[in-house]
C-alpha positions in Angstrom: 85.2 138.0 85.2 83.1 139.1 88.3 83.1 137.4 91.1 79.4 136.2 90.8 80.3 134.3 87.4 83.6 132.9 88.9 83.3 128.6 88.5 83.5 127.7 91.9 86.1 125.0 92.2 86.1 121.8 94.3 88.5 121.2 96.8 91.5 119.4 95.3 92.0 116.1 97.0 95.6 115.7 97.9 97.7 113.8 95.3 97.9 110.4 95.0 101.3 109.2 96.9 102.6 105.9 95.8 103.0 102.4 98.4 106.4 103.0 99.6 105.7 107.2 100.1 102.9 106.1 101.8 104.8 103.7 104.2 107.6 106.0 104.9 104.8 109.0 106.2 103.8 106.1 108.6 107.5 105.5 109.6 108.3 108.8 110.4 104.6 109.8 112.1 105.5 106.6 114.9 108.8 107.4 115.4 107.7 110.8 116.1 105.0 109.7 118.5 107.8 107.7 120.0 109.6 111.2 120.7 106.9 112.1 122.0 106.6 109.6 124.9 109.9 109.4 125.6 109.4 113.0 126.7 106.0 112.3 128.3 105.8 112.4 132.6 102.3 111.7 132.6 100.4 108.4 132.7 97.2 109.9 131.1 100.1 111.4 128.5 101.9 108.1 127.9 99.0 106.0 127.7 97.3 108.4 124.9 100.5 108.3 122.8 101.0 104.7 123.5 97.2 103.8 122.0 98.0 106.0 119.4 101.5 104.5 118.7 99.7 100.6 119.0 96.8 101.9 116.2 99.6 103.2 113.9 101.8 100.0 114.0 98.3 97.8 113.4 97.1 99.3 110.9 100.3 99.9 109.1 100.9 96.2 109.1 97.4 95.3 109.0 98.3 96.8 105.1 101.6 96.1 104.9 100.5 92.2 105.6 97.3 92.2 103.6 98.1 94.3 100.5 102.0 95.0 100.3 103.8 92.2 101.1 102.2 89.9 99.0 102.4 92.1 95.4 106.1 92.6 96.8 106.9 89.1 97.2 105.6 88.1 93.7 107.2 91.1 91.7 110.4 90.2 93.8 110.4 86.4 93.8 111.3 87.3 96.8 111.8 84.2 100.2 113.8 85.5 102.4 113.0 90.1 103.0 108.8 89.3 103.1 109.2 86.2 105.3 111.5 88.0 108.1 109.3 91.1 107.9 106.2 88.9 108.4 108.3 87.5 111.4 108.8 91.4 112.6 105.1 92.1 112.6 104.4 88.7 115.0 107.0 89.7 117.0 105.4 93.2 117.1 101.6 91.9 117.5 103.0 90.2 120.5 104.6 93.1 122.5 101.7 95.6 121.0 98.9 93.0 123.2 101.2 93.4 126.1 101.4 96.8 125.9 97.6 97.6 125.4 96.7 95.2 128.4 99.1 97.3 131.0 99.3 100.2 132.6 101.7 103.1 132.6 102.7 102.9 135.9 106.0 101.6 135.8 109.3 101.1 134.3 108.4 97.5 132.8 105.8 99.5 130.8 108.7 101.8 129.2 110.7 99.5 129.2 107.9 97.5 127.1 107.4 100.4 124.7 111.1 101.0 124.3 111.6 97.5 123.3 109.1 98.1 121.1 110.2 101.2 119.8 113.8 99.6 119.6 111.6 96.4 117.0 110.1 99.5 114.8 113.5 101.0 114.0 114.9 97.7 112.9 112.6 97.1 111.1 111.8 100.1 109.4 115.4 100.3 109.1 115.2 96.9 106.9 112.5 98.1 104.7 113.8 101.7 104.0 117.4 100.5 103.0 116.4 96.9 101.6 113.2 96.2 100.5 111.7 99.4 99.3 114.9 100.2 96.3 114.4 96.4 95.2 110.1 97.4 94.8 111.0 100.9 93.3 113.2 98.4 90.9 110.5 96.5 90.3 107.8 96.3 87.7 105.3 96.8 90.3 102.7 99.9 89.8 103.1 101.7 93.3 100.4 104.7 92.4 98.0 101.5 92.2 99.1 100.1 94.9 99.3 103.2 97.2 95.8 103.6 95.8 94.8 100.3 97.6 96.4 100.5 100.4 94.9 104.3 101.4 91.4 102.7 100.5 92.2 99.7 103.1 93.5 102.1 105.6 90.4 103.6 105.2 88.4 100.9 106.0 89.9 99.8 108.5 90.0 103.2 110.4 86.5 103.2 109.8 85.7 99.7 111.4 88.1 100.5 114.4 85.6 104.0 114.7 
């Protein structure tokens, strides 16, 4: 076959990664940009990883909070691993506002993002040895869900701009 009659293909779109894949890429990409700052000198450097750290940790529990948690809960009857994690993510929101509304020009701003980073390893920590083998136990369709949950991070990247 010559190249003139060759099918031209479309691009492949990656494939599909299930809920908990999904929230394990986020996991590792913050606590890489948490690396990152703790290497940073700069304030123009730590305040671009820091909004970039804040947008990762919002929208991850935006989803997490909208789409995850609740199909987890129900597959897991679960009262006690969605409640504290829902806890987690207040406590998070809370110290993320902080941090967004200061500037890096001091140590109670690191020490605001290490607290924070110290919250994100706990509970990622918590989900990654707890709650994700009980949902990969469960009945619960996580290609399906992953699918929902990249098609709300969508949106919601979109809306942010």
């Amino acid at each position: 076959m010559s190249a003139a009659t060759k099918p031209t293909l479309a691009p492949k779109s990656p494939p599909a990664k299930d809920a908990i894949a999904q929230l394990k890429a986020d996991h590792e990409k913050v606590s890489g940009l948490f690396a990152e700052y703790d290497k940073a000198r700069s304030a123009a450097r730590k305040k671009a990883l820091v909004a970039d750290i804040c947008t990762e940790l919002s929208v991850h529990a935006q989803i997490e909070a909208e789409i995850f948690y609740p199909q987890v809960k129900a597959a897991l009857k679960d009262h006690l691993l969605v409640p504290e994690a829902t806890v987690e993510h207040a406590s998070l929101k809370e110290l993320i506002a902080q941090i967004e509304a200061a500037e890096p020009d001091g140590d109670m701003y690191d020490a605001k993002v290490k607290v924070l980073s110290e919250y994100v390893k706990h509970h990622v920590k918590e989900e990654q040895n707890e709650m994700f083998p009980k949902v990969r136990a469960s009945s619960l369709d996580l290609l399906e869900l992953g699918s929902r949950m990249a098609a709300r991070r969508a949106k919601i990247l979109a809306m942010r701009g």
